[in-house]
N, C-alpha and C positions, 0 to 999 in steps of 0.2 A: 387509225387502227394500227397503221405500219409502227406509230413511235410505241404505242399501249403493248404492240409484242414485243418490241426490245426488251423493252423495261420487263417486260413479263420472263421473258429466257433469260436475264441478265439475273433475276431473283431466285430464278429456278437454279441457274448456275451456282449463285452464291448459296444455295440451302441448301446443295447434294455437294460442294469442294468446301465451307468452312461449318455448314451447320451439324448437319445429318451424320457427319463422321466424328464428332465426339457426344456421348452419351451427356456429358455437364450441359451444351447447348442444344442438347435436344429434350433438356429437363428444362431451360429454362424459355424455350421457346413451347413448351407444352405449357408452363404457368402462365406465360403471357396470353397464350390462346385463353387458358382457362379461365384468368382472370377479367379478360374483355368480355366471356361470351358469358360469365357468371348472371349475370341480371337476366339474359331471358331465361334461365329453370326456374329464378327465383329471385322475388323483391321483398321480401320476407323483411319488415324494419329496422328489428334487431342485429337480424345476421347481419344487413350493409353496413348497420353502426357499427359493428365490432370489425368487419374486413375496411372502412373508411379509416377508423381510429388506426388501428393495422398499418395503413399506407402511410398515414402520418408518421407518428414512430419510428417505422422504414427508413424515411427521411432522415427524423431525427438521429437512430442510432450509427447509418451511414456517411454523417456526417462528423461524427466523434471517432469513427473510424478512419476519415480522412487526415484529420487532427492527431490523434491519439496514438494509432495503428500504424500511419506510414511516417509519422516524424517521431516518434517515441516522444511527444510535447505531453506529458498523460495528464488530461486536465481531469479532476474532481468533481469542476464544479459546469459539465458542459451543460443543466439544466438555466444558469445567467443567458446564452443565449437564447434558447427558447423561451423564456418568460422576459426579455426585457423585448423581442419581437411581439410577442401578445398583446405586451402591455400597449407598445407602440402602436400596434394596427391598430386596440381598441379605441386609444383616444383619435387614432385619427380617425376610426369611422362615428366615433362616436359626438365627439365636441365636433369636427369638420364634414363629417358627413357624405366621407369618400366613401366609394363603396369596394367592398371586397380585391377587385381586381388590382385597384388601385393603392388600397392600403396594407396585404399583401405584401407586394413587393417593395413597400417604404420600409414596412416593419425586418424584411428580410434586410435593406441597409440598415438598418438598425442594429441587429445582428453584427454587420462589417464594421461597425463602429466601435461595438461592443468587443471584439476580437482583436481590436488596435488598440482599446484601453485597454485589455488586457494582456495582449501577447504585449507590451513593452515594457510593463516593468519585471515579466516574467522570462524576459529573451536570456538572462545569464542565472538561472534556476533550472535544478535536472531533479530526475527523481522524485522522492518526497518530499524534497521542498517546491520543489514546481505543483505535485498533485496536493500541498496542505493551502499553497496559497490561492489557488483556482477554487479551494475548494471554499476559500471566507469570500469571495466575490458576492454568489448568489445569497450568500448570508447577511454581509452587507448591506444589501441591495434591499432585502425581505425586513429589516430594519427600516430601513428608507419608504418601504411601503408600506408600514404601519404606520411613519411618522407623518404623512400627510394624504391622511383619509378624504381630504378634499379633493382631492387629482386621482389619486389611484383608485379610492374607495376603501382603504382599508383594509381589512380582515374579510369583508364579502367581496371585494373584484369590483370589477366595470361588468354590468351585465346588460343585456340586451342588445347586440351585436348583430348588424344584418346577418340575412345568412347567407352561406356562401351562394348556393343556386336556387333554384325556385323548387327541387324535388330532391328524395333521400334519393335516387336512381344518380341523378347528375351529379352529383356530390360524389358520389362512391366513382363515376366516373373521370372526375374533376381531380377527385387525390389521388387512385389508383393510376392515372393516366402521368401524373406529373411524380408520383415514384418511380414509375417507368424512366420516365426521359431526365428525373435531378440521377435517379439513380446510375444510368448510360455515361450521365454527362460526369459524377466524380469517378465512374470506371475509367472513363477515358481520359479525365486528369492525371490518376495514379500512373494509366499505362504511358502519357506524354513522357516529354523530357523531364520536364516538373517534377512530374512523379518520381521519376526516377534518380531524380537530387534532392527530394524530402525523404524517399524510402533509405540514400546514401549517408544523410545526415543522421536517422534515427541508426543507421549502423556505428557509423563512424566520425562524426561532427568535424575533428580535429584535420582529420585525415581529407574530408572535404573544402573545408578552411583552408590547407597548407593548399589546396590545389589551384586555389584562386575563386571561389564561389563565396559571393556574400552571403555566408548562412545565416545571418541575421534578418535579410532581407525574405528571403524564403520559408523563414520560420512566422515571419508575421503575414503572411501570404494565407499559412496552412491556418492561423487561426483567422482569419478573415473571411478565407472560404469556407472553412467550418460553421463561421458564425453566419453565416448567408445561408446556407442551405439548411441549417437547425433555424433558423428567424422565419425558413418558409414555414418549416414544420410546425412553428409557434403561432404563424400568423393563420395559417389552417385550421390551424385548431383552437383556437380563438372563437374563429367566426363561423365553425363547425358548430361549437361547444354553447356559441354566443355569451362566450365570460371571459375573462382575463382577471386569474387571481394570483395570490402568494404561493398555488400548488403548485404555479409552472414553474416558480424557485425552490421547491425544496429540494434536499440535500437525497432524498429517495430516489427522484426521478432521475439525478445526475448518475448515483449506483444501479438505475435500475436499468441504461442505455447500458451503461457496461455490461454488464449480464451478460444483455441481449446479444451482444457486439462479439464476447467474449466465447459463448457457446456456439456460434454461430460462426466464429471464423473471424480472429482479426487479417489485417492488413490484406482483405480482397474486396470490401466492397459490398459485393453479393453477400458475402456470411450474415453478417450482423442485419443484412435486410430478411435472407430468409430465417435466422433467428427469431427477428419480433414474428414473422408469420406461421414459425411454427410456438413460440411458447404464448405470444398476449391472445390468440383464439383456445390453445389450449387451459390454459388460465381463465379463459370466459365460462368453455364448456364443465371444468372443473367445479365450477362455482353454481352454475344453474343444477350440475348432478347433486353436489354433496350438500346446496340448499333444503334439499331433503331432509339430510340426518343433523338437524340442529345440534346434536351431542357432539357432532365431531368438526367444530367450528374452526381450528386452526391445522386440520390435516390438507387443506389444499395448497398450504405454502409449506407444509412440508415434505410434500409431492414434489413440489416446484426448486424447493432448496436441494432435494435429492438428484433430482435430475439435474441438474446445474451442476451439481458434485460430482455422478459418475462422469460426467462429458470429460470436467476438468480432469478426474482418474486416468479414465482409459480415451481421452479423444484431448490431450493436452491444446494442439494447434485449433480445436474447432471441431466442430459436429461435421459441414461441407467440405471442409479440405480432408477430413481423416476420410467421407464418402467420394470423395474424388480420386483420393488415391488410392482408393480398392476396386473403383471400374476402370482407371485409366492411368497410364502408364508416360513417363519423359524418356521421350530419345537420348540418350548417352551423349551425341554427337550434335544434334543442330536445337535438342532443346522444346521439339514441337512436342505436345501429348498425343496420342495415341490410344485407342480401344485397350485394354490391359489383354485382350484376346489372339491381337496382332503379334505376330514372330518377328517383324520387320517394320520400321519406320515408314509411316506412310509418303516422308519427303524425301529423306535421303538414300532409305531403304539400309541402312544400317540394324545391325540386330540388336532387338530389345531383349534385355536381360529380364 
């Protein structure tokens, strides 16, 4: 009982000195709540498909963010790793008979593999030529999986995939749980050292090179990590979906993480995961409303295209960083943020302009 209070004051400490004092962590400790207690209001099938699919994506687009956002590597084509992950889980659960847990996280080395054949002969490519030739990868690939329908299946996929848990309840727990902690775990690479010599190089490459860092080495780092935690997202959705086809290659889903990545906030992490959570539900809900008026059958991407466009207008950096800097405020002087209501830094006590 004596150790279960430590730990209990030590939490209490930590949620009234880092949580409780800025309004961003007390938003996303309100989603985390909500999202663990979400299942007992409601197991409604639909609604956990679409918040399950949700946390996948999550993954996927957080992970193009890791890649894309903090090393300026801007791939085209980040949909190669999530479909060459699928593919992999599927045949190994399918022709070997692994199950889920296990094939998972082969498909996600899959991914690492995937991000070493690609990030090397892309290490001396910047700009549009970097984003044209990431972008023939998964086109490539989607050739190769037409050309032998005996292994891939073709134009229909590999289908019938265990599935991931025994219930739609576990599952919604299963992904939402492990967006939580992939998503913690690339917050905490970006904020590492690491991060902060891939965020150095998408500034300044040259200037990090002259300083002694092998930037070659760290650029194939970001696409490996990338391609690992997009392979989980591939291999989830896989055995969520129980398919592995040509749609996890196309050139759509590669523009469609962007988007998400893009309205949501590059280079934090968080943006591009609460992006997919706010546009792929609203996108759902869109589609079951305007199912109704059969006459107006392409107005809900152009719902979706408009929104997209004002963000880009008036929120250039992101929907989440443009909403963070209108509740919360940076110290001039040591850098911490701050309630935007505060007159004074809560650490150094410096005055906030």
């Amino acid at each position: 009982m004596g150790l279960l209070g430590v730990y209990f004051r030590r939490t209490v400490g930590i949620l009234r000195t880092e949580v409780l004092v800025l309004p961003s962590r007390v938003a996303v400790l309100v989603f985390i709540v909500a999202l663990m207690a979400l299942p007992i209001f409601t197991q409604d099938y639909y609604f956990l498909r679409v918040l399950i699919l949700t946390s996948i994506f999550a993954i996927f687009a957080a992970s193009w963010d890791l890649l894309s956002g903090f090393t300026g590597q801007m791939n085209f084509g980040h949909a190669l790793f999530f479909g060459v992950a699928a593919y992999v889980t599927a045949l190994l659960n399918l022709k070997l008979g692994l199950p889920p847990y296990f094939s998972i996280p082969l498909g996600a080395v899959g991914g690492v593999l995937t991000g070493l054949i690609v990030g090397i002969p892309c290490l001396r490519l910047k700009g549009s030529y970097l984003a044209l030739t990431t972008l023939a990868f998964p086109i490539i690939l989607t050739g190769i999986v037409f050309a032998i329908p005996s292994i891939t299946g073709g134009e229909l996929g590999l289908a019938g995939l265990s599935r991931l848990t025994g219930s739609r309840v576990m599952d919604y727990y299963l992904t939402s749980g492990l967006m939580l902690i992939l998503g913690f775990t690339m917050w905490k690479i970006t904020d590492s050292k690491t991060g902060i010599i891939l965020h150095a190089i998408r500034e300044d490459e040259l200037a990090v090179r002259t300083a002694g860092v092998n930037t070659t080495r760290y650029k194939l780092l970001a696409f490996c990590m990338s391609g690992f935690f997009a392979g989980v997202a591939g291999g989830l959705y896989a055995h969520f979906m129980r398919l592995a086809g040509p749609s996890g290659l196309e050139v759509g889903l590669s523009f469609q993480v962007i988007i998400w990545a893009v309205f949501g906030g590059m280079v934090t992490i968080y943006g591009p995961i609460a992006g997919v959570f706010i546009l792929y539900p609203l996108m759902e809900i869109l589609r079951i409303v305007l199912d109704q008026f059969p006459s107006l059958p392409e107005i809900r991407m152009f719902i979706f295209a408009a929104l997209v466009l004002l963000t880009l207008l008036f929120m250039p950096e992101g929907l989440i960083p443009w909403v963070r800097d209108k509740i919360e405020t940076e110290c001039p002087r040591c850098k911490v943020r701050n309630v935007f209501s505060r007159q004074r830094c809560r650490i150094c006590d410096a005055a906030l302009d």
